[in-house]
C-alpha positions as CSV (number, residue, x, y, z in Angstrom):
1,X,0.0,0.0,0.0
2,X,2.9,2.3,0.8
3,X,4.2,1.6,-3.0
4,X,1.1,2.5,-3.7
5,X,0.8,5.8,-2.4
6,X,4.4,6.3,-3.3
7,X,3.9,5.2,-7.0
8,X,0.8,7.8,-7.0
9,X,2.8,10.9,-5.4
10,X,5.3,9.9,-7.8
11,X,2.8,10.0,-10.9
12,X,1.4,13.2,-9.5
13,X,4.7,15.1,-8.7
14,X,5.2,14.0,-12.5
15,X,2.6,15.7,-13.7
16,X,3.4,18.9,-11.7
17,X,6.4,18.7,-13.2
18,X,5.8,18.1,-17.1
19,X,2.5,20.4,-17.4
20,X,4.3,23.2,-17.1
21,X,7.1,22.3,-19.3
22,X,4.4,21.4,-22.0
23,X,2.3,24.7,-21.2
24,X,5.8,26.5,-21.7
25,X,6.6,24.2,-24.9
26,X,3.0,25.1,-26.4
27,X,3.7,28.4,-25.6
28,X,7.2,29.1,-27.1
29,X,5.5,27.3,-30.7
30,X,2.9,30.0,-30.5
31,X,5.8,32.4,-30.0
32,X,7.8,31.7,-32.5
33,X,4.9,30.7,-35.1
34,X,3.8,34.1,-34.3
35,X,7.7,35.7,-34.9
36,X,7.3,34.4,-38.1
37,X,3.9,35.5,-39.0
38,X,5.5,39.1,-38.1
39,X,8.7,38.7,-40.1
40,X,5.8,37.7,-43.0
41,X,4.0,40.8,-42.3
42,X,7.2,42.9,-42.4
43,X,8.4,41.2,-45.4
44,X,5.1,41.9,-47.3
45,X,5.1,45.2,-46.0
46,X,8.5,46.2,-47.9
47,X,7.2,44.1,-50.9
48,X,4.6,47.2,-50.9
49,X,6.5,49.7,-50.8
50,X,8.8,48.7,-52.9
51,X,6.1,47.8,-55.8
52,X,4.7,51.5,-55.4
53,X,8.4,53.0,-55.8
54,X,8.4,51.4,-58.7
55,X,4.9,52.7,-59.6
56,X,5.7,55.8,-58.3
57,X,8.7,56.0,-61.1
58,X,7.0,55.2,-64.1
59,X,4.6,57.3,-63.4
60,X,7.5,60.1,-63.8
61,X,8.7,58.6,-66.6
62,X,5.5,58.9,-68.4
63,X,5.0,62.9,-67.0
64,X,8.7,63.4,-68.3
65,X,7.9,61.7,-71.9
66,X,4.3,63.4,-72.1
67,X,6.4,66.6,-71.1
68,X,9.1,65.8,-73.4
69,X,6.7,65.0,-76.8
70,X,4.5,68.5,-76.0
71,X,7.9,70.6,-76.0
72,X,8.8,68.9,-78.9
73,X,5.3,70.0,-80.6
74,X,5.8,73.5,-79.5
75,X,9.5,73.5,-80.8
76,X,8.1,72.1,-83.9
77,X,5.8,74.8,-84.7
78,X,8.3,77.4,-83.4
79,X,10.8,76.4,-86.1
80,X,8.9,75.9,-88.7
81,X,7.4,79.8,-88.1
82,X,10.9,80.8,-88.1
83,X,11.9,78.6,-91.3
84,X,8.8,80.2,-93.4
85,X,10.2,83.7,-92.0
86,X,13.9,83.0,-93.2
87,X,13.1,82.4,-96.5
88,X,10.7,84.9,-97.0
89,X,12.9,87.5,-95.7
90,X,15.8,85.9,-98.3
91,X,13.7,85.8,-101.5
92,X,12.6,89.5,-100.3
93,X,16.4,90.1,-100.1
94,X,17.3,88.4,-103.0
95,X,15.5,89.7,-105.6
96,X,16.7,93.3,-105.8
97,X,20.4,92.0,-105.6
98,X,19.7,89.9,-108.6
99,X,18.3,92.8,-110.4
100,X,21.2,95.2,-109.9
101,X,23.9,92.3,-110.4
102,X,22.5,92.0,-114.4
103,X,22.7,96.1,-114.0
104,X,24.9,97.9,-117.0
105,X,27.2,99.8,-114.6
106,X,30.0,97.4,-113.9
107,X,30.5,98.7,-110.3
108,X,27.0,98.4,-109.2
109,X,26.7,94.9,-110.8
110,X,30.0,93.7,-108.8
111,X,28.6,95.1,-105.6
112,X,25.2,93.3,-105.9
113,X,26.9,90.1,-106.7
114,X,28.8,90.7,-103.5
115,X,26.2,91.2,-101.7
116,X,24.4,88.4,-102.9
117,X,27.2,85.9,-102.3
118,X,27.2,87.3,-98.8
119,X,23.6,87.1,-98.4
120,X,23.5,83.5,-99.6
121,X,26.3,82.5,-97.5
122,X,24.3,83.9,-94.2
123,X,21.2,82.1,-95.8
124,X,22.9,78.4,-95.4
125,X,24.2,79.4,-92.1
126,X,21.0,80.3,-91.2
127,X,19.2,77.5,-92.7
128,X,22.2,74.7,-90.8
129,X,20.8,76.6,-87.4
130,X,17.6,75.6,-88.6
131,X,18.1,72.2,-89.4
132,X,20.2,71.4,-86.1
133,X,17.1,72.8,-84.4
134,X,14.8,70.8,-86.0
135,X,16.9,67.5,-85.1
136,X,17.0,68.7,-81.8
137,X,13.6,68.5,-81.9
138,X,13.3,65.3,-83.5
139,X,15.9,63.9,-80.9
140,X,13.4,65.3,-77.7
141,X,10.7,64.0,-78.8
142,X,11.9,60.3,-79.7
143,X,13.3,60.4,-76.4
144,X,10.1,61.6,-75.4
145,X,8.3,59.1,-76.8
146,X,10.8,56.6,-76.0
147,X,10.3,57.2,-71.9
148,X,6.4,57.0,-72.3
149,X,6.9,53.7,-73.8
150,X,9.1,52.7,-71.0
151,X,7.2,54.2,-68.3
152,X,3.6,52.4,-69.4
153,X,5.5,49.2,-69.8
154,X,7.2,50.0,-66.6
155,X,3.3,50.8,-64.9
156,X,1.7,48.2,-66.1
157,X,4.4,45.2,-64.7
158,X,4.2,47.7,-61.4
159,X,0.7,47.7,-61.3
160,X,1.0,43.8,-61.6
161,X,3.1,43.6,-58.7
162,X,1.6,46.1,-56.1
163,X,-1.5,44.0,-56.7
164,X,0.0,40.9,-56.1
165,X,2.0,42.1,-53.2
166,X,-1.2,43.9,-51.9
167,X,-2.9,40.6,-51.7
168,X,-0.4,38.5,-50.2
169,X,0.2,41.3,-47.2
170,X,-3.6,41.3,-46.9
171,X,-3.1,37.4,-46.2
172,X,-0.2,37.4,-43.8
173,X,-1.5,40.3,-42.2
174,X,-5.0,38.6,-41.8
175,X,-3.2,34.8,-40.7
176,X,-1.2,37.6,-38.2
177,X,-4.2,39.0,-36.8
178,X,-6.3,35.6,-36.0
179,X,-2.6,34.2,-34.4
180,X,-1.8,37.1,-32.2
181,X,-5.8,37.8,-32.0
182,X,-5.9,41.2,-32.3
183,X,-7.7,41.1,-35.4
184,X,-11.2,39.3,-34.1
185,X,-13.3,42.3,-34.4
186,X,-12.0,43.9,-37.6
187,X,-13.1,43.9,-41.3
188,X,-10.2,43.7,-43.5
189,X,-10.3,47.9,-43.3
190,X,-9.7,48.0,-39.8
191,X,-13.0,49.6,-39.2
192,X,-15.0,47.8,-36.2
193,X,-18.0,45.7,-36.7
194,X,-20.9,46.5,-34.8
C-alpha cells in the first residue's frame, strides 16, 4: 500500500512537473509561429512599398515623356514659323540684288553680286541653325516618346506587382491578426464591426 501511495505521489509530482514544461513548450510554438507570422507581415510590408516605388517612377517617366513630346510640338511649330520667315525675308532680299547684279554699270553689278554671295552664304548658315534645331527637336521627342513607352510598360508590370503584393500582405496580415488575436473584431479595413 505504501508503493502505492508512493507510486501515486510519484505520478502526481510528475505531472506537476511536465504540465508546465508542455504549457511552456505550447507556448514558445505560438511564440515563434507568431515571430514568423511578423517577419511575413514585415516582409510583405517592404514588398509594398517597394512595388509603389516602382509605380511611383513610371509614373514620372511617363509625366517626363508626355512633357518631353508636347515641348517637342511646341518646338516644332516654333521652327517651322521661323523657317517660313527666313526664306521669305531671303527671296525679299534676293531679288533686288539679282536685279542690280544684271545692271549695265560694272561697279554696281560687282557690288550686288557681292552682296548676294554674302547674303546666300548667311542664308545656309541660317538655314544649318535651322536644321540642327529641327533634329533637336526630333531627338526630344523620340526620347520623349521613347520614356512614355518605357514608363507604361514599366506601370503596367508595377501595377501587376503592387497588386500581387497587396494581396499576399492582406493574407499574412490577416493569418497575423487571427494568431496574435488582435484582429477578431476587424473587417479587413480595420473599421470595427458592430
Amino acid at each position: 500500500m505504501k508503493r502505492l501511495i508512493n507510486f501515486r505521489s510519484f505520478l502526481m509530482l510528475s505531472f506537476l512537473i511536465f504540465i508546465p514544461v508542455l504549457v511552456q513548450a505550447q507556448t514558445d510554438q505560438k511564440a515563434a509561429a507568431l515571430k514568423n507570422l511578423e517577419t511575413g507581415v514585415a516582409t510583405a510590408k517592404a514588398k509594398v512599398a517597394v512595388n509603389e516605388r516602382k509605380l511611383a517612377v513610371a509614373d514620372s517617366l511617363i509625366t517626363a515623356g508626355t512633357k518631353l513630346i508636347a515641348e517637342s510640338k511646341t518646338e516644332t511649330k516654333a521652327i517651322d514659323a521661323d523657317s517660313k520667315k527666313l526664306e521669305k525675308e531671303y527671296a525679299a532680299s534676293q531679288k533686288p540684288l539679282t536685279k542690280l547684279s544684271t545692271s549695265k554699270d560694272k561697279a554696281e553689278a560687282t557690288k550686288a553680286k557681292a552682296d548676294l554671295k554674302a547674303l546666300t552664304l548667311q542664308y545656309k548658315t541660317d538655314s544649318k541653325a535651322v536644321e540642327t534645331r529641327i533634329k533637336d527637336a526630333t531627338k526630344m521627342s523620340t526620347t520623349g516618346n521613347a520614356a512614355l513607352t518605357k514608363g507604361k510598360a514599366a506601370k503596367k508590370s508595377a501595377q501587376d506587382a503592387l497588386k500581387a503584393s497587396q494581396a499576399a500582405l492582406k493574407t499574412i496580415q490577416a493569418k497575423y491578426d487571427a494568431a496574435s488575436g488582435s484582429g477578431e473584431n476587424t473587417n479587413p479595413k480595420g473599421k470595427t464591426k458592430r
